[in-house]
C-alpha positions in Angstrom: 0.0 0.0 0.0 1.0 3.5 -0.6 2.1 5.7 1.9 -0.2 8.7 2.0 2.7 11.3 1.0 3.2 9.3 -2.2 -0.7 9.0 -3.3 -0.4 13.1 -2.4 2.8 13.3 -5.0 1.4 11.2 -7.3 -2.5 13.1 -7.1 -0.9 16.1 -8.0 2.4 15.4 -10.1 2.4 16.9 -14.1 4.9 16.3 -15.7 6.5 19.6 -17.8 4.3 21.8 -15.7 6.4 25.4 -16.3 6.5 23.9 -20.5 2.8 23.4 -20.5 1.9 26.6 -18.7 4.4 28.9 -20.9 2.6 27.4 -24.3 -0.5 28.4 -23.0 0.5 31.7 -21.9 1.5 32.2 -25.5 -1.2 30.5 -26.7 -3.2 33.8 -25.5 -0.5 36.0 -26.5 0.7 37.1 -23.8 5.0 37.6 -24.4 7.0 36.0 -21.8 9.4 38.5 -22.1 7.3 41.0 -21.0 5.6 39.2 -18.3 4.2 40.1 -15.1 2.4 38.2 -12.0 -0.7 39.3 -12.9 -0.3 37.7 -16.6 -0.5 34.5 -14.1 -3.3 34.7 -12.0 -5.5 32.9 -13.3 -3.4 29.6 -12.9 -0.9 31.3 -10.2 -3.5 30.4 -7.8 -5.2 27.4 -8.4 -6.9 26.5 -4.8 -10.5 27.3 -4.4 -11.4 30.9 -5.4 -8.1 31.5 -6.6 -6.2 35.1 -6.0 -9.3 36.5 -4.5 -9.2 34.5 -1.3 -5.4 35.2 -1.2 -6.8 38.8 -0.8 -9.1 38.9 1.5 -6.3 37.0 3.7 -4.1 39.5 3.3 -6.3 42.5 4.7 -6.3 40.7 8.5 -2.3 40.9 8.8 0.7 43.1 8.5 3.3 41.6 5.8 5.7 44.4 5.3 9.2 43.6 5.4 8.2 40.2 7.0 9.9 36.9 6.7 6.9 34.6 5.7 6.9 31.0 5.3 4.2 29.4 2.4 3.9 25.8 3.5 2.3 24.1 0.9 2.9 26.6 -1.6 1.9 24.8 -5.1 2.9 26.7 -7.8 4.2 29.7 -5.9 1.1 32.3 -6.7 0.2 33.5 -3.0 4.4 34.2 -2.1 4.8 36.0 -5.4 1.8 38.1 -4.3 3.1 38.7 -1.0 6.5 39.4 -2.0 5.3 41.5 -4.7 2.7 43.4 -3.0 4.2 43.7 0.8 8.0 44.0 0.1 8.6 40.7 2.2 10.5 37.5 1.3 8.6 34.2 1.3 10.0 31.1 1.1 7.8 28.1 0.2 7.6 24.6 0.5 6.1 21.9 -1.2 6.2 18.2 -1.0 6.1 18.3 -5.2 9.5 18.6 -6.8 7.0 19.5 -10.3 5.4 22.4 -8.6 8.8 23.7 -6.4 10.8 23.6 -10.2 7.6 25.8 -11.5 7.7 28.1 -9.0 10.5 28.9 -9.2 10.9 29.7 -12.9 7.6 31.7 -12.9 9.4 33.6 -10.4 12.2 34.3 -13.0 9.4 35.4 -15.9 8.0 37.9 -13.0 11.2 38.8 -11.7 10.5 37.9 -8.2 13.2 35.5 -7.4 15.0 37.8 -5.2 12.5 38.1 -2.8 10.9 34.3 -3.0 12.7 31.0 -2.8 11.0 27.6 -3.5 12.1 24.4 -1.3 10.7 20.9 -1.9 10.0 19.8 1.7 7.7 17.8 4.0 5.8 20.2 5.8 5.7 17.9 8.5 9.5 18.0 9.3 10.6 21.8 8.1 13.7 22.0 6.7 14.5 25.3 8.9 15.8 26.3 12.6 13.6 27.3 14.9 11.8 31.0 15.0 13.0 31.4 11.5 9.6 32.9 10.2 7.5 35.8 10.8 4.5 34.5 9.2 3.5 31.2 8.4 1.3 31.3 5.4 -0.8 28.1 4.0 -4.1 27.8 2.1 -5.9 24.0 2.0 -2.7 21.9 2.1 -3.6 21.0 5.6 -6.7 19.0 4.0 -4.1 16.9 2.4 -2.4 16.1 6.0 -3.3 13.5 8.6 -0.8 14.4 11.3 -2.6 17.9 11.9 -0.7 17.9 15.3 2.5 17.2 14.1 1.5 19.8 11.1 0.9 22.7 13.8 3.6 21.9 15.5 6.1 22.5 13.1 4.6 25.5 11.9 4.9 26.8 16.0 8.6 25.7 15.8 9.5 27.6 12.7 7.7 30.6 13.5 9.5 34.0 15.7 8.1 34.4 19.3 
């Protein structure tokens, strides 16, 4: 039987993801060498109501020159907003290598990747000392993890007292 990290890897793996979204993107005519993060938004942010949730967020905390950490971070949408919009460096983590080699080229079309870096990592066991983060960001990965406790807890470690 599968262990539940590799039905999550294999649930969400695509294979070329950065190729396939680039021929789209041109597809529509938009020039990747003129390319910004809003030219992105409408697959940036693929968890349920996309960039506008990511929004709303936003408006209940104070991100400026903060040290956030995107657990779960897909493609890398929500920490190129932040970065972007709040002047903060995000890192993010993601259990799929795919979606961590995406983000990170995206971020090299929007010309983010000196405030964001991209990490493929178990969120349950953070690659990072403790109080290393301001913020601790995440959007519906926890629905894909059983050990909510263990989750929570690394997520208190990694965060600044």
């Amino acid at each position: 039987m599968q262990s539940s990290k590799s039905q999550i890897k294999k649930q969400y793996f695509s294979v070329d993801l950065f190729e396939d979204i680039c021929k789209r993107l041109e597809q529509q005519g938009v020039d990747l060498k003129k390319f910004t993060r809003n030219d992105i938004s409408w697959v940036d942010e693929f968890h349920v109501r996309g960039a506008e949730v990511s929004n709303e967020l936003v408006q209940e905390i104070y991100l400026n020159d903060t040290k956030v950490l995107d657990v779960g971070c897909g493609l890398g949408g929500p920490a190129r907003m932040l970065a972007h919009r709040f002047n903060c460096k995000v890192t993010g983590v993601d259990l799929c290598e795919e979606y961590i080699r995406t983000a990170r080229k995206l971020s090299e079309l929007t010309g983010l990747t000196d405030k964001t870096d991209f990490i493929q990592a178990d969120a349950l066991d953070l690659p990072f000392e403790n109080d290393s983060f301001d913020i601790v960001w995440t959007q519906h990965v926890q629905m894909n993890i059983e050990d909510k406790t263990k989750f929570y807890s690394e997520i208190k470690r990694v965060l600044v007292d």
